[in-house]
C-alpha positions as CSV (number, residue, x, y, z in Angstrom):
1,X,84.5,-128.0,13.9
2,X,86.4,-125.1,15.9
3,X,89.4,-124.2,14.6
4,X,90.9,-124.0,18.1
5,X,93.5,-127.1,18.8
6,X,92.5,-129.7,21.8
7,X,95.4,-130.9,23.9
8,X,96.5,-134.5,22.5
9,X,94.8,-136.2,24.9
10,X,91.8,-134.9,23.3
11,X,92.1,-136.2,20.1
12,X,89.4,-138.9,19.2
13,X,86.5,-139.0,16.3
14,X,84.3,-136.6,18.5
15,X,81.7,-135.6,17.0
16,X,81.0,-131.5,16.7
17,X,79.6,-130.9,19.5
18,X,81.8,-133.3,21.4
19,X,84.2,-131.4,20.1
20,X,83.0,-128.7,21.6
21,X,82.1,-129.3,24.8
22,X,86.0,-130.9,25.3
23,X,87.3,-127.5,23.9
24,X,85.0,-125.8,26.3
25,X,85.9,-128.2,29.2
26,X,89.4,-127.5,28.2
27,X,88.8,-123.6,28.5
28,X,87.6,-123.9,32.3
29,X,91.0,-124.9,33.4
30,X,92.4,-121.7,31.9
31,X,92.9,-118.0,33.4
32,X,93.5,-114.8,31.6
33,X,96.6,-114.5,33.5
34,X,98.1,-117.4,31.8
35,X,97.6,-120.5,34.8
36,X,96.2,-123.7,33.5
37,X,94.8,-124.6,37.1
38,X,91.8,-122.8,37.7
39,X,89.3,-124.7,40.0
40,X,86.0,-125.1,41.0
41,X,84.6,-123.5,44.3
42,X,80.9,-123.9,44.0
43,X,78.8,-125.6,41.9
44,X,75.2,-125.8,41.6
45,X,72.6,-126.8,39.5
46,X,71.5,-124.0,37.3
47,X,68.8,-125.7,35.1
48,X,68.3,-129.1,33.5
49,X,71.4,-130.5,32.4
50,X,73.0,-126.9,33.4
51,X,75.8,-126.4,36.1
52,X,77.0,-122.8,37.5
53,X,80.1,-123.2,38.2
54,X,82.1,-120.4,40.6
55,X,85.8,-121.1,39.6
56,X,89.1,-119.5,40.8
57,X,92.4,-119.3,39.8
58,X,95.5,-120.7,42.5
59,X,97.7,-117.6,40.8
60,X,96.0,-114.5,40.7
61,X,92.4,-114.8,42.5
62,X,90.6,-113.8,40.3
63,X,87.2,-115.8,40.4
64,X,84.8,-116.5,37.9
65,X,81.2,-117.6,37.4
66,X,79.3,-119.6,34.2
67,X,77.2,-122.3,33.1
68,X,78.1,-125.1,31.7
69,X,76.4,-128.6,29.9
70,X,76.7,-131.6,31.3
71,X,78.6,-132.5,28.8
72,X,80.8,-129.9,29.5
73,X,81.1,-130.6,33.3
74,X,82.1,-134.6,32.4
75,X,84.7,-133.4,30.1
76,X,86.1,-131.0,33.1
77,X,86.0,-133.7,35.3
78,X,88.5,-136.1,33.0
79,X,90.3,-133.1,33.2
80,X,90.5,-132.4,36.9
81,X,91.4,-136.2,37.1
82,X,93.8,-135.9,34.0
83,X,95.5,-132.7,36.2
84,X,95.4,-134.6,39.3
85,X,97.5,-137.1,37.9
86,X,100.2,-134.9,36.7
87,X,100.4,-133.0,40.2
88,X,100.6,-136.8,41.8
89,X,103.2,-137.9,39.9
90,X,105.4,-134.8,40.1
91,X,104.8,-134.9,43.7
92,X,106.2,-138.5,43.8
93,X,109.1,-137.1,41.8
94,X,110.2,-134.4,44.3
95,X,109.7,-136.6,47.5
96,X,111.8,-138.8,45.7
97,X,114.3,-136.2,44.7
98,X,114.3,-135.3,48.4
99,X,115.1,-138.7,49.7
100,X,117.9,-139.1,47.6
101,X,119.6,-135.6,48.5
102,X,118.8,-137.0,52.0
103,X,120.7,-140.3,51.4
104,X,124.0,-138.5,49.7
105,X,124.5,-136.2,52.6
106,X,124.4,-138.6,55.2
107,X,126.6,-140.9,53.7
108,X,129.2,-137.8,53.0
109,X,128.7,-136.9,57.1
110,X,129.4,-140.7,57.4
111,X,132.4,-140.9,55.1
112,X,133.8,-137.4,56.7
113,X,133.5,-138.9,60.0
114,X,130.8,-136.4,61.2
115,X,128.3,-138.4,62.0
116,X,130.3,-141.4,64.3
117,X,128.3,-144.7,65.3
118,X,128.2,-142.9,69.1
119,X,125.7,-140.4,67.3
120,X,122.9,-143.5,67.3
């Protein structure tokens, strides 16, 4: 087994090479300069059962090539749908946010009387 740590969501009975490919899936996602959202730009088939993958990272740019496993690639892909998720939900959290900031200052311009029912 590696001695590197999978993120919680990871943890199951994988076997060692399971374990492996879900490290290595893992790794994909993350850029030397520290951001945990590098993406895919290409892909292509590189051989059988083999993807080249031509990744970039949202931060700094930098862009990256390598080939992976399948098993590697459907590991990346729970993660690009596990990261998905979390960019959903904190989206929903700041439209929400924004509604309700909305909400409070036009009810203080209606209780201040600067908004008047002549405004409609």
């Amino acid at each position: 087994m590696s001695d590197r740590e999978l993120p919680p969501r990871w943890e199951k009975n994988y076997t060692e090479q399971q374990h492996e490919s879900a490290v290595a899936a893992h790794d994909l996602t993350i850029c030397g300069c520290g951001c945990n959202y590098v993406q895919p730009i290409h892909w292509d088939e590189a051989e059988p059962k083999h993807w080249r993958m031509e990744m970039r990272c949202p931060n700094c740019d930098n862009c990256t090539s390598t080939i992976v496993s399948d098993e590697v690639v459907d590991y990346y892909d729970l993660e690009m749908e596990m990261g998905a998720k979390v960019l959903a939900k904190s989206l929903n959290i700041a439209v929400e946010q924004r509604e309700e900031d909305e909400i409070a200052r036009l009810r203080l311009a209606l209780d201040t009387e600067l908004i008047l029912p002549e405004d409609f």
